[in-house]
N, C-alpha and C positions, 0 to 999 in steps of 0.2 A: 504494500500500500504506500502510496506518492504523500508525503506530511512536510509540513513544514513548519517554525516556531520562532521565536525570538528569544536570543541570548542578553538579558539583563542581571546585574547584579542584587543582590534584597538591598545591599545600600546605598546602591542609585538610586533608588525609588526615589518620590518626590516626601519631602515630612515637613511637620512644624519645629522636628526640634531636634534638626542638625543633620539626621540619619534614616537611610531605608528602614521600615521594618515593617513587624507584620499589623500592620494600622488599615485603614481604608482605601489610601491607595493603594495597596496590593491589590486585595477586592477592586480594584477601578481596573486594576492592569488584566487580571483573569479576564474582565466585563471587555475591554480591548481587545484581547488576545482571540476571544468565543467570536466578537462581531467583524475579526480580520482574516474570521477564515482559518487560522490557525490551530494546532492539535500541541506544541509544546511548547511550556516553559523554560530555559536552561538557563541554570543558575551559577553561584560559583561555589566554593564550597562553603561549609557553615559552618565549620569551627570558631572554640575561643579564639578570638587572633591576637598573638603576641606579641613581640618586637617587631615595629616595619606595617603592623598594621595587614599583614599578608594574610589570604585565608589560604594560603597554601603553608604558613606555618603558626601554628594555632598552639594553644596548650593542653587539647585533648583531642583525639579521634574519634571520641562519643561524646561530648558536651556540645552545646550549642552556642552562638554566639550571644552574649549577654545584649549588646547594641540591638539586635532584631528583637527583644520584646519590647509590644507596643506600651508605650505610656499611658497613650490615652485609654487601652483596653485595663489599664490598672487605676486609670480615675476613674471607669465606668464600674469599677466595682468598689471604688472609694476608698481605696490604700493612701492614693495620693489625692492631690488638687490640682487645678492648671496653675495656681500660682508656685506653687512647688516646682513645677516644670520650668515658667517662666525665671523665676529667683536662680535656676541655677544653670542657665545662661549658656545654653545647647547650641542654639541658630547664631551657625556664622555667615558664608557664603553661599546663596540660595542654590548657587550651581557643583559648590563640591564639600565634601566632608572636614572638618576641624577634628581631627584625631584629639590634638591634646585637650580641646574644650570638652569633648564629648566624655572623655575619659574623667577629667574634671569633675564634670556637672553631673554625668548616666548614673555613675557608681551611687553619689548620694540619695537622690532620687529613687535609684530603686532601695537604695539601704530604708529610706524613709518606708515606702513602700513593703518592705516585709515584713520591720516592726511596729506597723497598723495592721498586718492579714493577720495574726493567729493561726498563721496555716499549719501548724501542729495539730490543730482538733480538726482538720478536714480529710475525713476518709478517703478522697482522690489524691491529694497528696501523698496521707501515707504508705496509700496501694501503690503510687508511682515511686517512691525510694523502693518500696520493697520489690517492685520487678525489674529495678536498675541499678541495685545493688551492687553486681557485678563489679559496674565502671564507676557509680554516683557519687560513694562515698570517701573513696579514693580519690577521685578528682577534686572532689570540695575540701576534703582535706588539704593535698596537694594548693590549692589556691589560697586557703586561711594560711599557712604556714608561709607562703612566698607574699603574702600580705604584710605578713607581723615582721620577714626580714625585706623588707622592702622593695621586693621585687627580685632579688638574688635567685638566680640559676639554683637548684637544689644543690648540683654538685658544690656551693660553696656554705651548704648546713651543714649546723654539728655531726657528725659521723655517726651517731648514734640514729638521728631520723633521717640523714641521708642514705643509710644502707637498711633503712626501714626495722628495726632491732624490734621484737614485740615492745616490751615495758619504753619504751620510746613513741610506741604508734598509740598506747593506751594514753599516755600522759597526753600527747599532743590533741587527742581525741577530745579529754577532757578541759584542754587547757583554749581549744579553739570552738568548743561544742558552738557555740552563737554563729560562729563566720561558718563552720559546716554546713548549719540548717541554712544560714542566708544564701551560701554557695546552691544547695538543693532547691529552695524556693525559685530561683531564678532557672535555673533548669525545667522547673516543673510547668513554671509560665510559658520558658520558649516552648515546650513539647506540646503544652495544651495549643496554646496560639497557632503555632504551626499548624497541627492536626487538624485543626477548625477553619483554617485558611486551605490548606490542601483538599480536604475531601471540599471544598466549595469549588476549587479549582477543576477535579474528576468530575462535580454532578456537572460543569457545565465543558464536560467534553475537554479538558484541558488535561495532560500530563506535565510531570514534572520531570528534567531533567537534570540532574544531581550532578556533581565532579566532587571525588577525590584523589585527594597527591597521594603518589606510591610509597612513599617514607613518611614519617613523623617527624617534629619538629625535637632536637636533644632534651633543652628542656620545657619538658611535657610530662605531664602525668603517668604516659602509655611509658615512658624508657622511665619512670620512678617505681612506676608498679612494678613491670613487670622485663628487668635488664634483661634476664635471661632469653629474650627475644633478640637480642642487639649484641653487635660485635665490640663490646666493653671490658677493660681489662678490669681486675679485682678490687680499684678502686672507682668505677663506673665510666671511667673518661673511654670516650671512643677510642680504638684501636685504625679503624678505616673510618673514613666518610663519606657522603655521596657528590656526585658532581656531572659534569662534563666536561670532555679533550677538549683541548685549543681547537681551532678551527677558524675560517677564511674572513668570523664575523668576529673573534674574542682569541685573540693570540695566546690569553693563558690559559682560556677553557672556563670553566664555571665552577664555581668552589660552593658546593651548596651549605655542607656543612653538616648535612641530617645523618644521622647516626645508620650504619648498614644492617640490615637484619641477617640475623644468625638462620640461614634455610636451611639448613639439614633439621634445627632442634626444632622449625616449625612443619617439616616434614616428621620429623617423629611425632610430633603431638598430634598429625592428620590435619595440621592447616590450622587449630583450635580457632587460634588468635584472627587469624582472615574469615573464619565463617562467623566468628562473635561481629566481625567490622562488616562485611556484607551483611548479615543481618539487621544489623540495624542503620543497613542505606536501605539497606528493602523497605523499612519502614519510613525512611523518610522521604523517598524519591519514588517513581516508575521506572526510569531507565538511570544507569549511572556510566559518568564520561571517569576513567581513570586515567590521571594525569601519569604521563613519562612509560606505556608500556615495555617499549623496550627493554626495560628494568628487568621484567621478568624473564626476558630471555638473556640475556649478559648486563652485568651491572657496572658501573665504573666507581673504580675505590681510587683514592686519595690515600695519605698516609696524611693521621692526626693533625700532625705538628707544623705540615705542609702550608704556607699561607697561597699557592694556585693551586690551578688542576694540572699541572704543566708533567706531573711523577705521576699520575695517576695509571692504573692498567683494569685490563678488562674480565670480571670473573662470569662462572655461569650463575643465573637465577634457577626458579624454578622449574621452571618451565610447562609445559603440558599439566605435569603433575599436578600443580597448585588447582589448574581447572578442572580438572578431572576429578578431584575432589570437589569443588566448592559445586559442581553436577550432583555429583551422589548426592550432596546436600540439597541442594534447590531447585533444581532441573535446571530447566535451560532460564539462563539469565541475561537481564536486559542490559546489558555493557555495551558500553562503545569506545574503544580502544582510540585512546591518543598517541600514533604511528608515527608521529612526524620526526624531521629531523632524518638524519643517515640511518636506512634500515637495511641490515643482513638478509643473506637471505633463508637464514634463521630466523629472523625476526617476522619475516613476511609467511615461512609457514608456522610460524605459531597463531600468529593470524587468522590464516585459512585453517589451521585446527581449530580454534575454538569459534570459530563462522563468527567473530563478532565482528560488528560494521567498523573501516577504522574512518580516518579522518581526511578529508582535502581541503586545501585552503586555495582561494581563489589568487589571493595575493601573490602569491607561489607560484603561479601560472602564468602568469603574464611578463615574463621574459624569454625574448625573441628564441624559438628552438623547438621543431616537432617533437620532440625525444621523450621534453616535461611530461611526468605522470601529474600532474595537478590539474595540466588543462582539461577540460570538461568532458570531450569528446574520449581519453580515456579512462574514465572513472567504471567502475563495475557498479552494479545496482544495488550490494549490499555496502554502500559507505555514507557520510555523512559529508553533506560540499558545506563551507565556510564561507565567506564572502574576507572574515577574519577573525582570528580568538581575542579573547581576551589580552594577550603578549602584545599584538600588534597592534600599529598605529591603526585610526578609523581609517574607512576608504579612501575620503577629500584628503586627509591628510597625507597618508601617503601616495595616494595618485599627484600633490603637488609638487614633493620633492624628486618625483621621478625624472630622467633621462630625455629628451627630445624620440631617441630613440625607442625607448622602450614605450614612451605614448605615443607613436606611432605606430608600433606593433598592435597595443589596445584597440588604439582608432581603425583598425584595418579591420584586427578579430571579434571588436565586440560593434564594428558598423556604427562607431559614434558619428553621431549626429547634430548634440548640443554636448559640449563638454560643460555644462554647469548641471548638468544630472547624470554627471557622470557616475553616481553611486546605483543610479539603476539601473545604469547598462551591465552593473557585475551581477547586482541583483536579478535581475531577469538570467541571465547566464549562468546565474544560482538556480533558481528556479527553475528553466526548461531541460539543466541538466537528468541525467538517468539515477542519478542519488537518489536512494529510496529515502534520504533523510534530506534536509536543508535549513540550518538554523542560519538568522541572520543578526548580528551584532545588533540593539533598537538606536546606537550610534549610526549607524549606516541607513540606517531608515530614515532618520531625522537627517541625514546629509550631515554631518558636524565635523568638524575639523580635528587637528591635533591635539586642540585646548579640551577633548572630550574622549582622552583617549585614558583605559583604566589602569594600563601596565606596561612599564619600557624596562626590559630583562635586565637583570645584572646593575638596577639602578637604586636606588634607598631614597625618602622621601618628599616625592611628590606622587606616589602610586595609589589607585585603591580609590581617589578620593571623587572620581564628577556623579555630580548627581542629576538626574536629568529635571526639566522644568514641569512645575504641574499644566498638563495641558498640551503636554507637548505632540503627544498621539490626538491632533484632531478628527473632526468626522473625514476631510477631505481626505488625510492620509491613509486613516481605516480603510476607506470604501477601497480606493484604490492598494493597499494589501489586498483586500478581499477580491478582486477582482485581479489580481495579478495569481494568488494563488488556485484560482477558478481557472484559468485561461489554463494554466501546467499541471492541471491535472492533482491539484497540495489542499484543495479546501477541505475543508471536515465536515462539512455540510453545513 
């Protein structure tokens, strides 16, 4: 079946106070989404995000992000006030996100906010710690503890709770009990909020489409809980890390830094830890995009102490194996493999082993050369076309700084005609492609330039943050979605 959706981030959304979340306009975006014809949402990922603001590096793999619960869904049950909201001074730039305000102002606001619920005496509550147990209480812990030292890395706790000792985890239990429950309250609001916003989004025909990164962030709850997953010497410091080779874009390669997992110990446990983490994307998504597959086919380690990727060499992942498990668990599952980048050709039949759709980017295609797999005309029916991810600059923007030459090439293949709509001639060429899938960045809809672009690789402090304007999907641009998705064959009815 021919589908097509739009790729938004929850903190783009449009808000009154500072940040996407799960508020009204969400609800307005689904209401968009149903009347353009479209069948997906695709999001980015929803963890806590940590240092950088990155949802690709978060301080849990199960936690939610605290910024996406709605505020005002906690005045409508009267934890808080709007002057509460207002007082603590969220709303910066109507078009992008104020990290350090939000962080500032969110924290207290909800602190106010939990100690007016009493959510101790509410039987949904306590049913929701006790079925996420598992991960909930560890993380909240984890968070009161890196609260009271100020944000410090655990590896730089006393040894006693940094190697998690019992009579260390009891004391810290009781010595943090208040910022625990507070850390669960706010969990419990994202998971209700969510749930109540998602199945609105299924009754009216809309899926969601999830992304998570292949690693965890070091420190994170997942490498406090549970090291034995991770390739950590005796006092927890990484041994390898993850990254990427130099290459024609980054002469020293990519230094990610996220801790490498131990796959033999998670091959002996039958995968535990990856069907605890697919489990509960099941729950939170319909399809899920995982960032960096390649991983699982060859991974690339660094050595610790390395500040590039420049030493780094190439090991095996799992490979098949991992899916062939996470089948016996779930059947067939809805993944969509992110392929990009230099792939083996290892890489491409693990691909075709596990039939999931991977990825094309239009962007990628439009330099001068029949040979390009990205251009449209070779795409196979089971992939997913991009116009662009998240990484990349929006369309306008990078179709500005291109080449005389290589807009000539476009002008030829994509038959432009007015280069000030030039975002539709990739769009359409998204669209009438044989992709059984087609997500399109809601930047490239809106035609917006560079000043609206979410993520520039390898860079720290200006990412993560545009938010788009309320209003910005008018009727005119709907209809016309709606009518471009009809014409190729992508409407949902």
């Amino acid at each position: 079946m021919r589908t097509s959706g739009v790729l938004l981030p929850i903190t783009s959304l449009p808000s009154e106070y500072g940040i996407g979340c799960f508020d009204e306009e969400a609800y307005t975006f689904v209401d968009i989404l149903k009347e353009a014809g479209q069948k997906y949402w695709q999001v980015l990922p929803f963890g806590h995000t940590s240092y950088g603001d990155s949802p690709y590096q978060s301080f849990s793999t199960f936690a939610g992000n605290p910024y996406f619960v709605s505020l005002k869904e906690l005045i409508k049950k009267g934890y808080i006030t709007e002057a509460d909201c207002e007082a603590a001074q969220m709303e910066g730039h109507p078009e992008y996100v104020d990290y350090e305000r939000i962080y500032k102002g969110r924290y207290k606001v909800l602190r106010k906010a939990f100690e007016k619920s009493n959510i101790r005496n509410e039987w949904e509550y306590r049913k929701f710690v006790d079925e996420n147990r598992s991960w909930l209480i560890d993380y909240a812990l984890f968070m009161a503890i890196k609260d009271a030292n100020d944000g410090d890395s655990f590896i730089e706790w006393d040894d006693d709770i940094k190697l998690r000792k019992p009579e260390a985890l009891n004391h810290y239990h009781e010595k943090y009990k208040e910022d625990v429950e507070f850390y669960c309250f706010i969990q419990y609001e994202f998971f209700r909020q969510w749930e109540k916003l998602k199945k609105y989004a299924n009754d009216n025909g809309i899926s969601i489409v999830g992304d998570i990164p292949i690693y965890v962030a070091y420190d994170s709850a997942d490498v406090w809980t549970h090291p034995e997953l991770f390739q950590l010497d005796e006092k927890l410091v990484p041994i390898k890390v993850a990254g990427c080779p130099p290459d024609a874009f980054c002469e020293d390669g990519q230094l990610w830094g996220n801790p490498l997992y131990k796959w033999d110990y998670h091959k002996n446990t039958g995968f535990r830890w990856w069907k605890d983490r697919i489990r509960a994307c099941n729950k939170l998504y319909d399809l899920v995009r995982i960032d960096h597959f390649r991983g699982f086919d060859e991974y690339y380690t660094i050595p610790f102490e390395d500040e590039t990727a420049r030493n780094g060499c190439w090991e095996k992942g799992p490979g098949i194996d991992l899916f062939n498990e996470l089948n016996r668990e779930f059947g067939k599952m809805n993944i969509i493999a992110e392929d990009l980048g230099f792939l083996t050709d290892s890489v491409r039949q693990l691909l075709k082993d596990t039939a999931f759709p991977g990825m094309k980017v239009l962007q990628f295609a439009m330099y001068e050369g029949s040979d390009n797999e990205y251009l449209p005309y070779r795409y196979p029916n089971n992939c997913v076309v991009y116009t662009g991810t998240h990484d990349n600059d929006t369309l306008v923007g990078w179709y500005d700084k291109l080449d005389e030459s290589s807009k000539k090439f476009i002008s030829d293949y994509l038959m432009v005609e007015d280069e000030s709509k030039i975002h539709f001639h990739f769009i359409k060429a998204a669209l009438e492609s044989v992709a059984d899938y087609c997500i399109i960045p809601a930047q490239d809809y809106l035609g917006l330039g560079s000043e609206a672009r979410i993520n520039t690789p390898s860079t720290v402090g200006d990412n993560w943050k545009w938010r788009m304007k309320k209003g910005a999907f008018d009727e005119k641009l709907v209809a016309k979605m709606r009518r471009l998705a009809t014409i190729y064959g992508r409407t949902r009815g």
